[in-house]
C-alpha positions as CSV (number, residue, x, y, z in Angstrom):
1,X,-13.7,-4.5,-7.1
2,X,-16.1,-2.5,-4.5
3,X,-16.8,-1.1,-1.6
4,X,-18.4,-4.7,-0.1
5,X,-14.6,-6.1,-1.1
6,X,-12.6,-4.0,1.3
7,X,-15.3,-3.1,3.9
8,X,-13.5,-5.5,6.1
9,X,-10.8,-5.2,9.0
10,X,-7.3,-4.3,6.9
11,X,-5.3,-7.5,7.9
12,X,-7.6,-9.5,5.5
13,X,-8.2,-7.0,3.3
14,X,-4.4,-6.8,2.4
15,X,-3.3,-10.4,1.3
16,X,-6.6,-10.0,-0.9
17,X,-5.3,-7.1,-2.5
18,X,-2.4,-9.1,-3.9
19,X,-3.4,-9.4,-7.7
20,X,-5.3,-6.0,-8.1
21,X,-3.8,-3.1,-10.1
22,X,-3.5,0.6,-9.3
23,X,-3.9,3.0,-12.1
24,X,-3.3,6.5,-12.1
25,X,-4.1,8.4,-15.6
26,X,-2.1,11.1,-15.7
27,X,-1.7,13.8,-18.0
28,X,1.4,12.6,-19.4
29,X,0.7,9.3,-19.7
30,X,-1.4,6.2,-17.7
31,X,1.0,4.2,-15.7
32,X,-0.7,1.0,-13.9
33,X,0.8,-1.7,-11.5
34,X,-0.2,-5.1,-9.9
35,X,-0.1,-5.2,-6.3
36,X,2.6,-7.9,-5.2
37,X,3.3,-6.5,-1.5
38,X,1.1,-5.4,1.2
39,X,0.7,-4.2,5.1
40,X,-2.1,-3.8,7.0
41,X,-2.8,-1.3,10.2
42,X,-5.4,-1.4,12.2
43,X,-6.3,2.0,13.5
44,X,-6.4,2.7,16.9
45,X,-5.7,-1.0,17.8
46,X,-2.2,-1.0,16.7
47,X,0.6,0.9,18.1
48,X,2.1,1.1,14.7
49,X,-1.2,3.0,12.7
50,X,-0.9,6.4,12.1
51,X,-4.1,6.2,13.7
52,X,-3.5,4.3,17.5
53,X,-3.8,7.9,19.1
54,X,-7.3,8.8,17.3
55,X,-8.7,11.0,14.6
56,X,-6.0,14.1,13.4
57,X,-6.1,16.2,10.2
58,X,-3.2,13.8,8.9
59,X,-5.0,10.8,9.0
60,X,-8.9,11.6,9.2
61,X,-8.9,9.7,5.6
62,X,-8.2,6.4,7.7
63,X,-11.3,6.7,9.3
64,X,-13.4,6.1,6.2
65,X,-15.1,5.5,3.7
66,X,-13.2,2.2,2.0
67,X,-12.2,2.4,-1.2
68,X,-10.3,5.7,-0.5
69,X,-6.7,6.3,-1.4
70,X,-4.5,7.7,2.2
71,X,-1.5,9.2,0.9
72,X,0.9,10.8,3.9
73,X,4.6,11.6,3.3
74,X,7.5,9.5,5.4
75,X,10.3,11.0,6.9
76,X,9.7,14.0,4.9
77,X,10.5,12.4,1.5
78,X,8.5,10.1,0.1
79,X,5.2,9.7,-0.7
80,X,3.2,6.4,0.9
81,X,0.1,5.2,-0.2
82,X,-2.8,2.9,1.6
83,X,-5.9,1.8,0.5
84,X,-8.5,2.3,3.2
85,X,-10.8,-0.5,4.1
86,X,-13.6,-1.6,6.8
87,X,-16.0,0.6,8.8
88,X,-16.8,4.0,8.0
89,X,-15.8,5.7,11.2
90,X,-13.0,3.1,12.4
91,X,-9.9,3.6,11.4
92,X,-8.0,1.2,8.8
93,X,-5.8,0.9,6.4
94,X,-3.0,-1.3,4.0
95,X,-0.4,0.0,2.6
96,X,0.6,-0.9,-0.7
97,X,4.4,-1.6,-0.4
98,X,5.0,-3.0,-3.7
99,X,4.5,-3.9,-7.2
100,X,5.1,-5.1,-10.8
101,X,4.4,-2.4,-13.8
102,X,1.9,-4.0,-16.3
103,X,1.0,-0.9,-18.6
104,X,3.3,2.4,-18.8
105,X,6.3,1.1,-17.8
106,X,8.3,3.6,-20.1
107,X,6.6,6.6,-17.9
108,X,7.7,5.0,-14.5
109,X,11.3,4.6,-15.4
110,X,11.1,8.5,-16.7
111,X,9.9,9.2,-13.0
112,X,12.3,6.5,-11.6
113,X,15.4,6.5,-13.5
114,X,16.2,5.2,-17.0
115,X,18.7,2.5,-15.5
116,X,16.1,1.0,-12.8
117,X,15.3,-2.8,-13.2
118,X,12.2,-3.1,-13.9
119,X,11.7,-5.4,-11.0
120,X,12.9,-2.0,-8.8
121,X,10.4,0.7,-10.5
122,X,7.7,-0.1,-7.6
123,X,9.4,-1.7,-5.1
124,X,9.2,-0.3,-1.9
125,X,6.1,2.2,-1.0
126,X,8.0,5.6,-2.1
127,X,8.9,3.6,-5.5
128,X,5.4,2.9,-5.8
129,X,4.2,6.3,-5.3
130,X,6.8,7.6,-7.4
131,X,6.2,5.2,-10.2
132,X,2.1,5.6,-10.8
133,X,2.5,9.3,-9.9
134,X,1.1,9.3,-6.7
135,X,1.4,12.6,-4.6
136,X,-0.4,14.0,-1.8
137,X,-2.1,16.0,-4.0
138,X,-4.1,12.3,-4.6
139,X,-4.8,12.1,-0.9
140,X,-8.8,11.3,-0.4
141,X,-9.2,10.0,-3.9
142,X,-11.9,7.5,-4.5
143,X,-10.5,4.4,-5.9
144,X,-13.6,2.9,-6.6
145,X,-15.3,6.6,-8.9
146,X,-13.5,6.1,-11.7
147,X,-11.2,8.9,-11.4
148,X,-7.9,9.6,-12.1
149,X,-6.4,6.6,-9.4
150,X,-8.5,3.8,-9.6
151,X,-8.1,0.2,-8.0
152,X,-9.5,-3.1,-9.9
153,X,-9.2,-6.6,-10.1
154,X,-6.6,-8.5,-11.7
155,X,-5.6,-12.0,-12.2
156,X,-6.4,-14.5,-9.5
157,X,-3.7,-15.4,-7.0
158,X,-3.2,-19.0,-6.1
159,X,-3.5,-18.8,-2.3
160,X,-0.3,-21.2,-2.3
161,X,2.1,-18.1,-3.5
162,X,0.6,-15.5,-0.7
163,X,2.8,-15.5,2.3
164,X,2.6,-13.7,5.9
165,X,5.5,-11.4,7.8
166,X,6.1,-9.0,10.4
167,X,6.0,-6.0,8.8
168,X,9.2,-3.7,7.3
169,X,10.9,-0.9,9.3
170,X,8.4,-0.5,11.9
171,X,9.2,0.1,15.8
172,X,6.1,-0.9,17.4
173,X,3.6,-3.8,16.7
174,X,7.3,-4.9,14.4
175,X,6.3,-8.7,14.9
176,X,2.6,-8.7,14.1
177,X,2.2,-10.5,10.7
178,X,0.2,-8.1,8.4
179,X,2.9,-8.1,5.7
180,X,1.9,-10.3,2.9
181,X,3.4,-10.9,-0.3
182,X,3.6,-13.0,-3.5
183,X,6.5,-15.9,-3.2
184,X,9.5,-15.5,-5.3
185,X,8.4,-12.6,-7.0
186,X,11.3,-10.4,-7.6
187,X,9.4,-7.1,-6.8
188,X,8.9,-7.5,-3.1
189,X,11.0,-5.3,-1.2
190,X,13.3,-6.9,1.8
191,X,12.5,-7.6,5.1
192,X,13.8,-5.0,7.3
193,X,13.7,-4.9,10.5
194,X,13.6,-1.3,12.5
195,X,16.8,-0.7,14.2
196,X,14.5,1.2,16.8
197,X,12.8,-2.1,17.2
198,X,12.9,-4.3,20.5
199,X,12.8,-7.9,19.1
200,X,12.6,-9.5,22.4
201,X,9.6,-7.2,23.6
202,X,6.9,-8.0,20.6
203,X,3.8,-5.9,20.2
């Protein structure tokens, strides 16, 4: 995977994600997970991007270069983290909601919890973080350097098993469909729907 690979808006960026594996080699231990849950935002074009009101210390990260790793905290708990994608300069993102544990699954039930199903150790985007490591500390890393967090391919996806949603727990833009996920895999969190959300007002 490179830079020409996710230089692209996020909402087809994300369902091409679906596949690759996150890898974080920590100190204690390498912990790395295939992707099967995504969500794209789209800057300053979607009310629901961290980014819709512009350029701020939080999110300047969104604004470029791809192939760099946004981590921001949400509600004050858990760590969140995006892979960001197209123009250097324009803001975008997809957040990695999701995902199976292919190496170092012993390490991310010691962060998790020694009686988590494995199908629970990375679901959800706090999960995630919690399961490879991820901090804020990892905010800015370059996915693509061959750091510490790095982003690769992994086994093809047939197209047949990616689906499209309205994404999870969000109060604006709730029915635009940048969610996308594998079918029947047992790792994708639930749908959700924000309780602050207006279902009959869409985006």
């Amino acid at each position: 995977m490179n830079v020409a690979d996710l230089a692209h808006p996020a909402e087809e960026v994300a369902p091409k994600l679906l596949g690759a594996v996150l890898t974080h080699e920590a100190p204690e231990g390498t912990v790395s997970i295939t992707i099967t849950e995504t969500e794209a935002y789209s800057g300053t074009a979607d009310p629901a991007s961290h980014a819709y009101r512009g350029r701020t210390p939080r999110n300047t990260v969104m604004f470029g270069p791809a192939g760099h790793l946004y981590v921001y905290r949400s509600h004050g708990l858990h760590w969140c983290a995006n892979v960001v994608t197209g123009t250097d300069g324009i803001a975008s993102a997809v957040l990695v909601r999701a995902g199976r544990v292919v190496e170092g699954e012993d390490l991310a039930r010691k962060r998790r919890g020694e009686k988590v199903e494995s199908s629970r150790l990375a679901r959800g985007p706090g999960n995630f973080c919690q399961a490879l490591g991820i901090t804020g500390e990892h905010n800015d890393a370059d996915l693509l350097a061959g750091t510490s967090v790095m982003l690769s391919e992994g086994e093809p996806v047939p197209a047949a098993l990616i689906r499209a949603g309205p994404r999870v727990g969000v109060s604006r833009a709730h029915d635009w469909q940048h969610r996308f996920y594998l079918a029947g895999d047992p790792t994708v969190s639930a749908y959700r729907l924000s309780p602050r959300a207006n279902p009959s007002a869409g985006a």
